[in-house]
N, C-alpha and C positions, 0 to 999 in steps of 0.2 A: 788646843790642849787635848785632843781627841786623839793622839796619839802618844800623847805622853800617859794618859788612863788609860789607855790598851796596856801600855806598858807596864805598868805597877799594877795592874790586875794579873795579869803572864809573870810575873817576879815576884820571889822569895820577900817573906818581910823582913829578912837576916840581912841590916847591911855591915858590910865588910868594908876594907881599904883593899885599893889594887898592891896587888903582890908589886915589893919591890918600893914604893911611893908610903909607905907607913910615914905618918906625922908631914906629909906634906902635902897630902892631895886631899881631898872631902871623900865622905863617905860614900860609897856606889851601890848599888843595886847589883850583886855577883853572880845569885841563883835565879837563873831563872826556868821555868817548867821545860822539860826535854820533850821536844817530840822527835819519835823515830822514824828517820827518815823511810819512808814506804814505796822509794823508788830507787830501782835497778840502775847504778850508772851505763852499764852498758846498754840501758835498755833509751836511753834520752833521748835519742830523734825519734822515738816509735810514740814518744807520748800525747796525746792532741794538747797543745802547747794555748791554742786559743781557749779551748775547757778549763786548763790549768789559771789562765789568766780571769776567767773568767770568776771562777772559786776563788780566787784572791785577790779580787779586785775588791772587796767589803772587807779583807782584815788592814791591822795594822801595819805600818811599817817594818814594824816589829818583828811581826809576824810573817812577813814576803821574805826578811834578810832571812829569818829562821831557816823557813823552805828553803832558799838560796843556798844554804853552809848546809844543810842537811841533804839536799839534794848533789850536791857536786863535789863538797870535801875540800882540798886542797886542787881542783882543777877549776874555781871560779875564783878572780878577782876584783877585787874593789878598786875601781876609775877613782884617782884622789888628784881634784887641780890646785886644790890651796883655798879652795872656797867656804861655800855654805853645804859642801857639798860629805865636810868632816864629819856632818851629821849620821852620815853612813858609818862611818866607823866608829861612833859612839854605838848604834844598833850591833854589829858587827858581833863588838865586846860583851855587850848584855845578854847577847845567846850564850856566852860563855863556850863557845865551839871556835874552833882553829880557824884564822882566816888570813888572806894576802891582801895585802895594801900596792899597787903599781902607780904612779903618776910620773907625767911627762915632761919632762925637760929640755924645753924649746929653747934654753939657752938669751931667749928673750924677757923670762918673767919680772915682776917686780921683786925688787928685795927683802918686800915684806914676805911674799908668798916663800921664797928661800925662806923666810926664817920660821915663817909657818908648819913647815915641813918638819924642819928642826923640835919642833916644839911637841907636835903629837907622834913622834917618834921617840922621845923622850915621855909625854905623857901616856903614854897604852904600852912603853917596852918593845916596840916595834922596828923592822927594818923594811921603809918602804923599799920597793923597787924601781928605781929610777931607770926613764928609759930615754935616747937621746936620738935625737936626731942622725943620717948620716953626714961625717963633716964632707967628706970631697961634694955632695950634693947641697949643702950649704953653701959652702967656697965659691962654687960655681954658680950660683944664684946671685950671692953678694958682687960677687968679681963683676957679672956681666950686669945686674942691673941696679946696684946698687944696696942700701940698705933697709929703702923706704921706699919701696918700686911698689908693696902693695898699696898706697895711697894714691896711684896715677891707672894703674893697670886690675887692681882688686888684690882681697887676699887670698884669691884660692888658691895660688899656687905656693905662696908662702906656709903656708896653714897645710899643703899635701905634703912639704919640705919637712917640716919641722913637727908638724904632729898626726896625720896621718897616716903615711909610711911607718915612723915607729910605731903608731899603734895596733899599725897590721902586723908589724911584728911579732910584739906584744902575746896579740890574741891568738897569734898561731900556737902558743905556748897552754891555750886554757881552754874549754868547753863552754864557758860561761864568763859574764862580767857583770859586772852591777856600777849601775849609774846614778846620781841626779838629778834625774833630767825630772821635772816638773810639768804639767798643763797649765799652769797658770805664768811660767818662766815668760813664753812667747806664743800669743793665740797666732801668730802666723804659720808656727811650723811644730807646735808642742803639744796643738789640742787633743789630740789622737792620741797621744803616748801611754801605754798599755802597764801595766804592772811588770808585766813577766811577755817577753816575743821571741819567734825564732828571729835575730839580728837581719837584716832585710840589706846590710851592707856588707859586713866582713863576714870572714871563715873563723873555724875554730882550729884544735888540735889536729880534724882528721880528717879536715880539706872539704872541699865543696858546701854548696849550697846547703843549709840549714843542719851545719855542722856546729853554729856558734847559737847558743841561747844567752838571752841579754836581759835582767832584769831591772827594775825600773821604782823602787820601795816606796820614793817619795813624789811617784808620779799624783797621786789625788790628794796631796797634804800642800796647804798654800803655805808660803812665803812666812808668814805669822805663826806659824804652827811649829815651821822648823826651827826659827829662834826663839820661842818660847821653850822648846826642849834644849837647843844648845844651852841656853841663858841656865835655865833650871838646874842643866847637869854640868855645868861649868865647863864645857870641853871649849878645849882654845881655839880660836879662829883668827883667819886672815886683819889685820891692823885696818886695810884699807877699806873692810866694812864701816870702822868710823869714821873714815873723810866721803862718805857718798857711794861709794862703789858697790855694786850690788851681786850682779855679773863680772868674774874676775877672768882674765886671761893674760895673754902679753902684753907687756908695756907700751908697746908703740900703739896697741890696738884697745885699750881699754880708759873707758874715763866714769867718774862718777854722773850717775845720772840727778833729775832734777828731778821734786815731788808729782807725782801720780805719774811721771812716765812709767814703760816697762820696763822690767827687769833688763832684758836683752839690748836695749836701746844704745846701752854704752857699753855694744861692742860695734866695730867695725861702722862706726857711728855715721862715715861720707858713706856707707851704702843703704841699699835699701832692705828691705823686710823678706826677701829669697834669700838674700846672700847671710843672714844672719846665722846660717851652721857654719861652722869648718869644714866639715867634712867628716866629726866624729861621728855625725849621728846625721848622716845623708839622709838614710831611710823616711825621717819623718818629714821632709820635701815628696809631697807624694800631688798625682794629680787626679782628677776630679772622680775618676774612675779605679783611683786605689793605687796606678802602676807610677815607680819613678822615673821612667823614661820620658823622653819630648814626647807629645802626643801632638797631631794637627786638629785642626779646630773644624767643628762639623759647621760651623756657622760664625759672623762676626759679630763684633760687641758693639750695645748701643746702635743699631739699625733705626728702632723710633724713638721719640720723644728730642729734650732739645738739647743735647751734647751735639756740638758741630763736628763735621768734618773738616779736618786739615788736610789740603795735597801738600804733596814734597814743595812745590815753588812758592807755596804760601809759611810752611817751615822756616824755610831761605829767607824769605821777606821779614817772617816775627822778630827771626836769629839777628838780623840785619837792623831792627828796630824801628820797620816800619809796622806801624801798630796805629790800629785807629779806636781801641781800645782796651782797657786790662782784660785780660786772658788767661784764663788757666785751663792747662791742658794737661792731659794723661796721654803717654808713651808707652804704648800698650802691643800685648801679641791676642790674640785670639784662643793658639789654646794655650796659657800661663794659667793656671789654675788662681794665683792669686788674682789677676786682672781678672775673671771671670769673680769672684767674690765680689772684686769690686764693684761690678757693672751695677746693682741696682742702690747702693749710697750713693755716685758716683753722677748717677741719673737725677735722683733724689734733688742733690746740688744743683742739678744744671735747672733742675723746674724752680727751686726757691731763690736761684739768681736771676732768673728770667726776667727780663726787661729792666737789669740793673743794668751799671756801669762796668759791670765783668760778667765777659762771655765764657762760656764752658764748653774744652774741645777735646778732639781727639787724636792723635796721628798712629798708624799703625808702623811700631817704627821697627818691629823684625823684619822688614823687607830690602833695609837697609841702615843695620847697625850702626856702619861706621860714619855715615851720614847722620844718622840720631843722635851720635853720643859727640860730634864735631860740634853740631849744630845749638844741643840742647843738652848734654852733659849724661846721654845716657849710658848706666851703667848696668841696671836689672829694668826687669817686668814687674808691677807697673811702676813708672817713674810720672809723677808729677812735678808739676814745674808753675810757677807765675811771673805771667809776661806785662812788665808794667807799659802802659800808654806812651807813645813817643820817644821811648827809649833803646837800648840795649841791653844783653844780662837776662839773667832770668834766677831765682828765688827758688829752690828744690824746697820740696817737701820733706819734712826732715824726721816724719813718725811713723812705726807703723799700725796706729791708729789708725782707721778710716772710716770711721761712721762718719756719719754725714755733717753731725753737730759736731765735730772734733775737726771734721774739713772747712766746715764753715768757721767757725771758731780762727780756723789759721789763714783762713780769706781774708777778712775781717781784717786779721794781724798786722797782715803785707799793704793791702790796697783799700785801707778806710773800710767803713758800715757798706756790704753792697747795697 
């Protein structure tokens, strides 16, 4: 509720009906206190963007979208997927300052999320910007590999199809955008996520590097916080938040998750804990030293203590089902920033299985992909797997949880008490 009290402290105690909804909609919060924007649009790449973030990383939501519309005008918009994400454009409207609505239309979503659209476009008087895919780049996707190719091969190239390409479109159009994105959505890729950043992946209106600023309102406000403000102000949301769904996206790629998973979880549910962006928000895949590119590895993982080594002919052999006993292993690279988090839970596991009935191993399987993922079904870095005694198959890990009581816990699951 910490941001719903920012709120009503920053706003008028005069409440009104939105213009246009008289006798049908509840009463709202209209005035809220002006502040004057105190920066130069021409003047936005010269400004230290980490300082700004820094300043406003202790106000409200409230108060970031404020800075937001007062800083950029009609050259920022608001990212809208159909989600929890509407809670932005409830803040939007409480500034009582002009603002753009754009979401994407991959042509895949659910019909709830259509009707979603419909709804808060009729509830705030608004016309979102819908932005679509190219169809011959579609066409050509479906044509050559089907409709359901991201489930064998990954989604990233579907997801560069149908929503990152439009969204560089999109943003070539604005100087700024405002997201959803939360720290607490996904601690694989979301812990970092800043208030207010110069965008780390796309451009803006006037091209190159750190022409796009990207803010981030509901980056320190959990889960609980932003339905306690939707619930309160009554703004309408996605349907399939009541059948489980937390995390919404495309149809083929989204499912309700199950109690204490993460948010994230039920998206792109067959992959692992990397691959959980699209591509909207690359930048926060970053590696250990801050940069998103591959980095090699000064060193390997897990050298002492008792995670074994696997060579390739012993793979072969697991794959094959000769197995002298249960085994779980991680498929790992050296420098994958997440496999390097995981090295010491990971470790952890292998000393409190010790001298069980399940061994703890290792193979370093970027040395040859297409052998790892034949073999043992890999997709990303790290991939674990469990290899039961005497058999064939293998049991992926299916969270991206990894403490060590949460690994152990899913040991347990598969292959009895170790």
């Amino acid at each position: 509720m910490q941001a719903l009290n920012a709120q009503r402290r920053a706003a008028s105690n005069v409440p009104v009906r939105r213009q246009g909804m008289a006798g049908s909609r509840r009463n709202v919060i209209a005035a809220v206190a002006r502040r004057q924007a105190s920066v130069n649009v021409a003047t936005i790449t010269q400004l230290d963007w980490p300082k700004v973030a820094f300043e406003l990383d202790a106000k409200s939501p409230l108060e970031i979208m404020d800075h937001a519309l007062a800083t950029f005008g009609t050259d920022i918009g608001i990212a809208f997927s159909g989600a929890e994400d509407v809670a932005l454009i409830e803040y939007a409207h409480l500034t009582g300052r002009p603002y753009r609505v754009f979401s994407l239309d991959t042509g895949r979503l659910n019909a709830e999320t259509y009707q979603v659209f419909d709804k808060v476009e009729k509830h705030y008087g608004i016309h979102i910007e819908y932005t679509f895919p190219d169809a011959t780049a579609v066409q050509e996707m479906v044509r050559t590999k089907g409709l359901f190719s991201f489930y064998t091969d990954g989604h990233q190239e579907c997801c560069r199809i149908r929503k990152v390409q439009p969204l560089r479109r999109q943003l070539k159009t604005l100087k700024a955008w405002i997201t959803g994105q939360r720290k607490d959505q996904s601690p694989g890729t979301r812990m970092e996520v800043p208030v207010v950043q110069v965008d780390p992946a796309f451009e803006g209106v006037t091209g190159g590097p750190g022409s796009l600023i990207k803010y981030n309102p509901l980056s320190n406000a959990t889960s609980a916080e932003v339905w306690n403000f939707i619930r309160v102000m009554g703004v309408p949301y996605n349907a399939l938040h009541e059948q489980g769904y937390v995390s919404i996206g495309c149809e083929p790629c989204t499912k309700a998750v199950l109690p204490n998973q993460l948010e994230r979880e039920g998206r792109w549910w067959w992959e692992d804990a990397k691959a959980k962006e699209c591509g909207l928000h690359s930048g926060n895949v970053k590696n250990a030293d801050g940069s998103t590119s591959q980095r090699t590895a000064d060193r390997d993982l897990w050298i002492e203590g008792s995670v074994a080594t696997l060579s390739k002919e012993q793979v072969r052999d697991i794959a094959a089902g000769k197995r002298e006993q249960d085994t779980v292993a991680v498929l790992y690279a050296p420098w994958c920033p997440f496999c390097q988090a995981l090295e010491p839970d990971f470790a952890k596991l292998a000393e409190e299985l010790k001298g069980s009935h399940v061994s703890v191993a290792k193979y370093q399987a970027d040395l040859d992909r297409e052998f790892s993922n034949e073999h043992l079904g890999l997709k990303t870095f790290p991939t674990i797997v469990y290899l039961p005694k005497g058999k064939s198959g293998f049991v992926k890990y299916p969270s991206e949880r990894r403490d060590v009581d949460t690994l152990k816990m899913w040991v347990r699951s598969v292959a009895g008490r170790a």
